[in-house]
C-alpha positions as semicolon CSV with decimal commas, in nm:
position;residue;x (nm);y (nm);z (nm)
1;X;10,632;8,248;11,257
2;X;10,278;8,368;11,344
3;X;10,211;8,501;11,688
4;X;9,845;8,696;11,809
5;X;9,815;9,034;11,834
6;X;9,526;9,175;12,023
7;X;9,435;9,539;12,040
8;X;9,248;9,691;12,349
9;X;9,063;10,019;12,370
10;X;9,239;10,297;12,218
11;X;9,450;10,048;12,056
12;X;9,206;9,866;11,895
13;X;9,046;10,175;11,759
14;X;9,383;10,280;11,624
15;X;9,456;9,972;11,462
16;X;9,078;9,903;11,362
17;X;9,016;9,591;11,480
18;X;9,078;9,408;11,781
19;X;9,276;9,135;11,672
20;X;9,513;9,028;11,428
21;X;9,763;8,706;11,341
22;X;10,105;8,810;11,218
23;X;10,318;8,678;11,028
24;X;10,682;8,799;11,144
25;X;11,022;8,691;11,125
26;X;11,182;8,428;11,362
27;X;11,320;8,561;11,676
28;X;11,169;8,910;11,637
29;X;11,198;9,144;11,949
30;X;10,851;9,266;12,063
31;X;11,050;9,615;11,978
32;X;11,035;9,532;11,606
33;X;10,711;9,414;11,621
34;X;10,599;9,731;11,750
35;X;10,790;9,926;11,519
36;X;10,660;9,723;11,238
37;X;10,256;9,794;11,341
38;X;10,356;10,165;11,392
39;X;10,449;10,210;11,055
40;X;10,089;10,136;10,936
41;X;9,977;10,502;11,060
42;X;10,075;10,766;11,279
43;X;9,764;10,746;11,513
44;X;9,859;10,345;11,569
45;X;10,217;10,466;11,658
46;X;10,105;10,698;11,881
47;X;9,887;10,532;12,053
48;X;10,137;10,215;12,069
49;X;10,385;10,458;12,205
50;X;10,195;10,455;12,496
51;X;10,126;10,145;12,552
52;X;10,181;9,831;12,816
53;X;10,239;9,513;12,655
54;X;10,155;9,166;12,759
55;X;10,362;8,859;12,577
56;X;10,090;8,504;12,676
57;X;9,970;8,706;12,986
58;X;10,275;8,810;13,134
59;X;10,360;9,196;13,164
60;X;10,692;9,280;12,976
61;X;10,872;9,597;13,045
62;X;11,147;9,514;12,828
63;X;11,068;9,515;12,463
64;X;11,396;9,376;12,370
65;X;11,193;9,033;12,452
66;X;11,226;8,777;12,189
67;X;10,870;8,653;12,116
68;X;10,798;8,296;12,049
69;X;10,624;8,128;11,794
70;X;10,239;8,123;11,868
71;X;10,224;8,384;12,126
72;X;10,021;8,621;12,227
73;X;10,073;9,001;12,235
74;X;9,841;9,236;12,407
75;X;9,845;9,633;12,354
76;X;9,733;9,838;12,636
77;X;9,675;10,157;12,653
78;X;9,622;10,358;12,985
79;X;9,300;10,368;13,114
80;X;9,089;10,624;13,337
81;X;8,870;10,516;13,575
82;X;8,756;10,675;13,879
């Protein structure tokens, strides 16, 4: 199944680009998914390590999530601001 995976700030530098479609296998976890991108490089799974994920705009603080075909995932890191 393909779902969207979009990369903000940090992330996005990390993974070099800001989006991505991936192909993965039915009923993956968000988990493997993440596990899968942080085998790329160790400055993506650092950086994903930290992250807050978003599954079609909702926040998801369990990764054990099963992701759906045509979703979206968003990767965000913390922010500063002031």
């Amino acid at each position: 199944m393909t779902v969207t995976m979009r990369y903000f700030a940090a992330a996005g530098r990390a993974a070099g680009m800001d989006e991505e479609e991936l192909d993965i296998e039915g009923g993956a976890t968000l988990a493997e998914l993440v596990a899968s991108l942080a085998e790329r490089s160790p400055e993506l799974a650092r950086v994903l390590g930290r992250c807050q994920f978003l599954v079609d705009e909702q926040a998801v603080s369990d990764q054990s999530i099963a992701l759906a075909p045509g979703c979206t995932v968003d990767a965000l890191p913390p922010f500063a601001g002031g």
